[in-house]
C-alpha positions in Angstrom: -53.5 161.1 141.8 -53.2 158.4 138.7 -51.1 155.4 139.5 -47.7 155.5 137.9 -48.5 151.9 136.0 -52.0 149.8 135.3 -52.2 146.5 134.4 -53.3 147.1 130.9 -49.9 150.1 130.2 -47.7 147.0 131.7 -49.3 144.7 129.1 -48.8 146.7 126.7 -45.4 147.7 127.2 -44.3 144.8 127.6 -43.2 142.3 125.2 -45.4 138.7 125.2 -46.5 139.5 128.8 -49.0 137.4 130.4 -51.1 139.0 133.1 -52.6 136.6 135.6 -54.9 139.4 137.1 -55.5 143.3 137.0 -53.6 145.5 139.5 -52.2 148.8 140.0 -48.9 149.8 140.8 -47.7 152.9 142.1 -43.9 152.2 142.0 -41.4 150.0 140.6 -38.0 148.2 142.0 -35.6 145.2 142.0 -34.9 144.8 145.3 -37.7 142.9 147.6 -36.0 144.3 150.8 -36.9 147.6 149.5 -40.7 147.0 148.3 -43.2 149.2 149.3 -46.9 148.9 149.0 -48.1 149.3 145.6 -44.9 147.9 143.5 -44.0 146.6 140.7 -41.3 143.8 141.5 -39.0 143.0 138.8 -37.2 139.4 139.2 -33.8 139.9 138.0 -31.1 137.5 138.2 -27.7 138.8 139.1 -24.7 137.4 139.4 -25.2 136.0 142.5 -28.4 135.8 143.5 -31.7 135.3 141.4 -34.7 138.0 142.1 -37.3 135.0 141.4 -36.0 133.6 144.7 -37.3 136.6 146.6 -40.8 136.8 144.8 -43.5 135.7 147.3 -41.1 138.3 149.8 -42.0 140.3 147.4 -45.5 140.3 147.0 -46.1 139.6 151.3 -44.4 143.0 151.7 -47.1 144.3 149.4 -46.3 144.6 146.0 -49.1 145.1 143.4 -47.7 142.2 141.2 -44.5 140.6 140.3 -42.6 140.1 136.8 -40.8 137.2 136.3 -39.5 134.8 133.7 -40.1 131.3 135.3 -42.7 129.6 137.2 -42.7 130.2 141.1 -44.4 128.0 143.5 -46.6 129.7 146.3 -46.0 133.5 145.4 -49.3 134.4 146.8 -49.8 136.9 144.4 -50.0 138.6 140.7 -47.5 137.6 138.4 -46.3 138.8 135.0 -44.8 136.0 133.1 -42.3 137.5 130.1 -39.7 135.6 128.2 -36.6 137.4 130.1 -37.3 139.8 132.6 -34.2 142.4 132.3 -35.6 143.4 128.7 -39.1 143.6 130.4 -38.1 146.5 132.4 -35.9 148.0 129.9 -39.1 148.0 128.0 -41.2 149.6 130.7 -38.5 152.5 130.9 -38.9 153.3 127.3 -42.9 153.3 127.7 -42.4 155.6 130.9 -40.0 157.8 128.6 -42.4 157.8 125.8 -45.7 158.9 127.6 -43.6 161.6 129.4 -44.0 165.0 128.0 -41.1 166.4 130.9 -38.0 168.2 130.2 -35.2 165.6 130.7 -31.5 165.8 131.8 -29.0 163.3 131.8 -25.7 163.4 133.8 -22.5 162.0 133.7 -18.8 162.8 134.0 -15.6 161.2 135.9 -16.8 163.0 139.4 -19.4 165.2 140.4 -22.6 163.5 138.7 -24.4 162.2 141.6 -23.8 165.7 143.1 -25.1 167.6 140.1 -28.0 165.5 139.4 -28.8 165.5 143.4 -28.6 169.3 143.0 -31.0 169.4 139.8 -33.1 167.4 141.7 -33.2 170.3 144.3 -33.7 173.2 142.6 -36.2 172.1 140.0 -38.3 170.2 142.6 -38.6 173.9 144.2 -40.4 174.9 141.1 -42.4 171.7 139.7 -43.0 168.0 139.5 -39.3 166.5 139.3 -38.3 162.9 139.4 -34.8 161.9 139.6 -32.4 158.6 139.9 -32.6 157.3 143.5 -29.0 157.3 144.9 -26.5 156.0 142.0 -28.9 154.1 140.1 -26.6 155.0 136.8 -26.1 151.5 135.3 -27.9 149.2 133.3 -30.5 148.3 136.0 -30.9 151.7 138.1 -31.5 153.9 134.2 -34.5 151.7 133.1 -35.6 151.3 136.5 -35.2 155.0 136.8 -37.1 156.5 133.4 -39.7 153.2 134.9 -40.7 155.6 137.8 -40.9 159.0 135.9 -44.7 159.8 136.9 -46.6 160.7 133.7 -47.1 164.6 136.1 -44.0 164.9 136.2 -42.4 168.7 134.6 -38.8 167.5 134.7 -36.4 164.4 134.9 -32.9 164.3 136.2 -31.2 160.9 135.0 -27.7 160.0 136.2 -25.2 157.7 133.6 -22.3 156.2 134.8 -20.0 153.4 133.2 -16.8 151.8 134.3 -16.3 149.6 130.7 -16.4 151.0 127.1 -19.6 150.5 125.4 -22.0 151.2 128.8 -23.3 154.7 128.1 -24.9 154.3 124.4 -27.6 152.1 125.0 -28.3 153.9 128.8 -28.5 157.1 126.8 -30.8 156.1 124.2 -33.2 155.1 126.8 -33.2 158.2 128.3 -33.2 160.5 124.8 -32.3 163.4 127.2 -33.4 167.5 125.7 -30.4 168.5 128.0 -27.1 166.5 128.7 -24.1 167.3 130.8 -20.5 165.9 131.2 -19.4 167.1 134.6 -15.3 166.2 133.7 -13.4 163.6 132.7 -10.4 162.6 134.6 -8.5 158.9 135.3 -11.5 157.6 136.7 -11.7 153.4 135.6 -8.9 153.8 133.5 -7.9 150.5 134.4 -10.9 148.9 132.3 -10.2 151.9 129.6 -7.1 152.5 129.3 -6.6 156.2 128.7 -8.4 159.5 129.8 -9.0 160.2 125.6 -10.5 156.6 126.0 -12.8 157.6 128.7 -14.0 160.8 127.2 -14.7 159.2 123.8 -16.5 156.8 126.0 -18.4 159.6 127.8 -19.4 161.9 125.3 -21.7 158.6 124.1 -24.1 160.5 126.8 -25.2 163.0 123.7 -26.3 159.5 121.5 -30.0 159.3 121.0 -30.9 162.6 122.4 -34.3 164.9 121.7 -34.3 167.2 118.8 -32.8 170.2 119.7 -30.7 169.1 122.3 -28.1 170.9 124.1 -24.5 169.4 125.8 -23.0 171.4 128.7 -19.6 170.9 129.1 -16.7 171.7 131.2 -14.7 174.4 129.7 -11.6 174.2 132.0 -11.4 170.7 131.3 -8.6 169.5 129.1 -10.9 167.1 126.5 -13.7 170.1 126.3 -13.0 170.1 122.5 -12.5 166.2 122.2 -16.4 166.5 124.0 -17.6 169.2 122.1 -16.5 167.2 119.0 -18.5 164.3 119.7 -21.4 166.4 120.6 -21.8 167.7 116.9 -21.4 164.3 115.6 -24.4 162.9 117.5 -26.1 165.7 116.2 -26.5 167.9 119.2 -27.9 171.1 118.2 -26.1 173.6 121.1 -23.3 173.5 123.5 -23.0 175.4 126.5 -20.1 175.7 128.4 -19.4 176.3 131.8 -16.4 176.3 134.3 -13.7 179.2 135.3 -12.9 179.9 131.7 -13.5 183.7 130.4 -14.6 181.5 127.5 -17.2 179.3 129.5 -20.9 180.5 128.7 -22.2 179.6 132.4 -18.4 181.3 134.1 -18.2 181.1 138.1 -16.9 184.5 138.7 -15.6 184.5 142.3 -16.5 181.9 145.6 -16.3 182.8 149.2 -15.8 178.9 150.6 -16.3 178.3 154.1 -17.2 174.7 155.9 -20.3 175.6 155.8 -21.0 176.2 152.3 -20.0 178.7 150.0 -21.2 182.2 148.2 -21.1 182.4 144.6 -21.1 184.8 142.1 -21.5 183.6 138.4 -22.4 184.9 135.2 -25.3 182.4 133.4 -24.8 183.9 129.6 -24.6 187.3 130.7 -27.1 187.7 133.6 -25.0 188.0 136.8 -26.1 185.6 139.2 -25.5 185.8 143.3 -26.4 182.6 145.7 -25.5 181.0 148.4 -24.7 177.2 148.3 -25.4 174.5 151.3 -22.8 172.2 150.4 -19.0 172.6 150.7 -16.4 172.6 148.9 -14.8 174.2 145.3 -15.9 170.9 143.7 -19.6 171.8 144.6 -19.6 175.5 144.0 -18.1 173.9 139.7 -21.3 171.6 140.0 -23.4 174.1 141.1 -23.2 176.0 137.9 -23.5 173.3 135.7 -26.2 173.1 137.2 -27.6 176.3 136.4 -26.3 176.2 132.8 -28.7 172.9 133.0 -31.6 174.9 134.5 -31.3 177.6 131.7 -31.0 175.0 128.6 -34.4 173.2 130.2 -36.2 176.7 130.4 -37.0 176.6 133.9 -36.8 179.9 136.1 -32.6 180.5 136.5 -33.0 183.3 139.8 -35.3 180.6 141.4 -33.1 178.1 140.9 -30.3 180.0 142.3 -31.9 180.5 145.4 -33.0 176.7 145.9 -28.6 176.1 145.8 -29.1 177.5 149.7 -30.5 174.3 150.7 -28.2 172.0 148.9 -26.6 169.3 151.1 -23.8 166.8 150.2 -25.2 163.1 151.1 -24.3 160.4 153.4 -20.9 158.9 152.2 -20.7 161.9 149.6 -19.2 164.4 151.8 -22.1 164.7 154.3 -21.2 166.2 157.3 -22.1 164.6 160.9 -21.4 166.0 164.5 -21.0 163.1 166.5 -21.1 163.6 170.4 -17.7 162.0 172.0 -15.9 162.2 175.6 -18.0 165.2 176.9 -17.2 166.8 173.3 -18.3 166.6 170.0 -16.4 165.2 166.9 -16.9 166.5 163.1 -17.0 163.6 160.6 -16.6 164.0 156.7 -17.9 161.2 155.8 -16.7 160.6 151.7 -16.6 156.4 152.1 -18.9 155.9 149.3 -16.1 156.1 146.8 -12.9 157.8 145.7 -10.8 158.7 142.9 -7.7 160.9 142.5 -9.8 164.2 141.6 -12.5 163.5 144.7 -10.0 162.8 147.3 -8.0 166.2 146.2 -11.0 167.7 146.3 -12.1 166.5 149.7 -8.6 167.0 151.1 -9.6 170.7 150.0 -12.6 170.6 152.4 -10.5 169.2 155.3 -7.6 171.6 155.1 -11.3 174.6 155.7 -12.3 172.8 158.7 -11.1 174.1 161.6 -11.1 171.7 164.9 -12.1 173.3 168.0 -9.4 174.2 170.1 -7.5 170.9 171.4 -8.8 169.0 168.8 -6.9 167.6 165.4 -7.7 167.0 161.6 -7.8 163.1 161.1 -8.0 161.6 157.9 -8.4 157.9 156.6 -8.2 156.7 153.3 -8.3 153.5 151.1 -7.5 152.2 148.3 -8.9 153.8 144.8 -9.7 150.7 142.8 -10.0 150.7 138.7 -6.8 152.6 138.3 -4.5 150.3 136.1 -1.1 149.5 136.6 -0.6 153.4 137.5 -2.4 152.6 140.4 0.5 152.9 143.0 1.5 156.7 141.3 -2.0 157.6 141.3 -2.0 157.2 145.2 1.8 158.4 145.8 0.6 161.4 143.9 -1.8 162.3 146.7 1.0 163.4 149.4 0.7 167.0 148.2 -2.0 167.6 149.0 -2.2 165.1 152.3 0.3 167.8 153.3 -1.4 170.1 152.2 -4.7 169.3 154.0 -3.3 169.6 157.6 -3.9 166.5 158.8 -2.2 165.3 162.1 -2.6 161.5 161.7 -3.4 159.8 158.8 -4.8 156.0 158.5 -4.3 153.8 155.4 -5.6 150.9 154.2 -5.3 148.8 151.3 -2.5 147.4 148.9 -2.1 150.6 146.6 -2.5 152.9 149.5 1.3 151.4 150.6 2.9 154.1 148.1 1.3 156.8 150.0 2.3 155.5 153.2 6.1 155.7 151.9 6.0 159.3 150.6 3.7 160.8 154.4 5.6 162.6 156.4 6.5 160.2 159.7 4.9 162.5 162.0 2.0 161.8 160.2 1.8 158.1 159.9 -0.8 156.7 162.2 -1.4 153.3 160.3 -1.4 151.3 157.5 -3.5 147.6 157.5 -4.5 145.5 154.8 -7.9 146.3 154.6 -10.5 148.6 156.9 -12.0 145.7 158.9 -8.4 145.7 160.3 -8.2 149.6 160.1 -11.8 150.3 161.9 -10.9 149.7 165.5 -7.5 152.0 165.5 -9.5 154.9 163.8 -12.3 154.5 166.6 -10.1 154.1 169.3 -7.3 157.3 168.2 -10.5 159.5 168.1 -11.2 162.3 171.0 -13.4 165.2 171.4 -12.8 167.9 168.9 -11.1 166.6 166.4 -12.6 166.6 162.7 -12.3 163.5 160.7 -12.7 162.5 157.0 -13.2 159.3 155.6 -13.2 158.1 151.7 -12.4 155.3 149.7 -13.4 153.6 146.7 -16.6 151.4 147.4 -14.6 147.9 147.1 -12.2 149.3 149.8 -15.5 148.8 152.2 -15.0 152.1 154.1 -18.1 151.8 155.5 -17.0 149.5 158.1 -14.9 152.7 159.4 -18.1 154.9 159.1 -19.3 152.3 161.9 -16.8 152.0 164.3 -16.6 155.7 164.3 -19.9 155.8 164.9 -20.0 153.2 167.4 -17.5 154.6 169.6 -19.4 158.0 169.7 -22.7 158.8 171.8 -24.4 159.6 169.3 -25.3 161.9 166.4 -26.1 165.6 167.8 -29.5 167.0 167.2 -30.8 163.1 167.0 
């Protein structure tokens, strides 16, 4: 197999590059704790640390050379000296775009785009050479770095978007000059930096800037700004829109869906052609991604029934509604684990799961939630808002943490307050220690509410994942 770069592509690529020697590189990344042999280092300064620092890590661990912007004593390797080393990889993502002759997808949308484009990722893989973005590598670093590792073999690319201040998507999307793009939903997700959900969807529909000729938009027929989106489409010159969602108007329409913790079986109709699969992943909020996905399948041209059946093996990922079975007191405990992040349409939606998962007998539905940053000064009725379907979701204890999460607190039934702390390094311990065998137990917050420290204590105090 062809390397992904040489030494003479990077040159070229790469604007007033200076190459010290010839190498070879079969990858690309930013992060010297995660080099592999073979890579491309890029030396990026962030806000708090500077990439150049970590070079000769870098190149020890095994990378083929190393890009930088500055002079760097005792690397004990290849260097690439360019005037500013963020534009040098936004470069090489445009020269990995241009050689590519794959059908590309972009992603985006308030919730649900890391789930869509982990399911394209699936289902296309099962029929040819796919390359997607690695985890949430959606901003202005993980897109170039993304279209930077699109093998030249590759037969289709699945690029996630995301933004969280006006103006971020435009210049992501041009990179990516997508044949396909899709708009999962809009909802009040950062409407703290933007200031309305119009805002956000004006914001969002940037995704169709730049695209391919002939492009086509899917879009979420049930959602309210559909026509705001559709709008904006046309204007950047998209030449078809496909719908999808519940809607007898949708052009991708999910006809009927048997949901079970589990997964789910679905029946849809994909412009006409009745379509019948079972999907690995539950949850309503999957079974809507799902056909998105499949209108995306059918506006790249690859095989619709084979991507169908591909949905089967679909699996939400860790901190994204993954689901772990931990052994506990002679027992076992079921842990949701959603602590990546959270808004007010995913923790409905996850509140939806945890109401369809039954504890074994004895046991109890726990849930723990923090705050959901980004929200505005609605923030406090955003998260008041949520006792519904708390209620709703059958859990017997519920654990809060966080400032904003106080207004839930006050509107919880009292049976069902277990706790309330400041933060979840305070939380952590009272989750662990309330926990006994057979009860189920769901975890999400927004990322800056550091859930993750509950995801360990939980884990911690178990014996142990089953089956490992």
């Amino acid at each position: 197999m062809s390397p992904l770069w040489t030494s003479d592509e990077v040159a070229q690529a790469l604007t007033g590059a200076r190459i010290a020697a010839a190498f070879v590189a079969d990858g690309v990344t930013f992060d010297s704790r995660a080099v592999a042999k073979g890579d491309l280092f890029f030396a990026l300064k962030g806000e708090t640390s500077d990439g150049h620092d970590f070079v000769a890590d870098a190149l020890k661990r095994g990378a083929a050379a190393a890009v930088v912007s500055r002079n760097v004593e005792g690397a004990g390797g290849t260097l690439i000296r360019v005037p500013d080393t963020m534009k040098a990889l936004v470069e090489l993502g445009r020269a990995g775009r241009r050689r590519s002759s794959a059908r590309i997808a972009s992603v985006t949308g308030s919730v649900g785009k890391t789930s869509t484009k982990d399911a394209l990722r699936a289902v296309l893989s099962a029929q040819a050479p796919t390359s997607a973005s690695a985890a949430s590598y959606n901003n202005h670093v993980g897109v170039p770095i993304s279209l930077a590792r699109l093998p030249r073999q590759a037969r289709y690319g699945v690029f996630e978007i995301g933004m969280n201040h006006p103006g971020e998507i435009e210049p992501l999307a041009r990179q990516v000059e997508a044949h396909v793009g899709v708009i999962t939903n809009v909802g009040p997700v950062h409407i703290g930096h933007m200031g309305s959900e119009e805002a956000i969807a004006d914001e969002k529909a940037c995704l169709f800037a730049g695209m391919a000729p002939g492009a086509v938009a899917v879009l979420n027929r049930d959602n309210r700004h559909f026509d705001r989106l559709a709008a904006h489409a046309r204007r950047f010159g998209v030449a078809r829109i496909v719908s999808f969602g519940r809607s007898e108007l949708a052009d991708a329409r999910l006809l009927s869906c048997s949901l079970q913790d589990s997964g789910s079986d679905v029946a849809a109709l994909i412009h006409g052609r009745r379509i019948e699969y079972r999907l690995g992943a539950a949850g309503e909020h999957w079974v809507l991604n799902s056909v998105a996905a499949l209108a995306v399948v059918e506006a790249l041209g690859a095989d619709l029934t084979q991507a169908a059946a591909a949905l089967a093996t679909v699996s939400a990922s860790p901190g994204r509604g993954a689901r772990r079975v931990l052994k506990f007191g002679g027992g076992t405990v079921e842990f949701l684990d959603e602590s990546y992040n959270a808004n007010p349409v995913s923790v409905r939606a996850m509140l939806a799961v945890l109401a369809r998962t039954t504890p074994v007998a004895g046991g109890r539905r726990l849930l723990v939630l923090g705050d959901m940053r980004e929200l505005g000064e609605g923030a406090d009725a955003y998260h008041a808002g949520l006792a519904d379907a708390v209620a709703s979701s059958g859990a017997a204890q519920v654990f809060l943490c966080g400032p904003h999460m106080q207004a839930l607190w006050r509107k919880l039934a009292p049976a069902q307050r277990a706790a309330h702390r400041p933060d979840s390094a305070a939380l952590a311990g009272e989750v662990a220690a309330a926990l006994r065998a057979g009860d189920v137990i769901a975890v999400k917050g927004s990322l800056g509410s550091k859930m993750k420290a509950v995801v360990d204590a939980i884990v911690a105090a178990s014996d142990g994942e089953v089956g490992r």
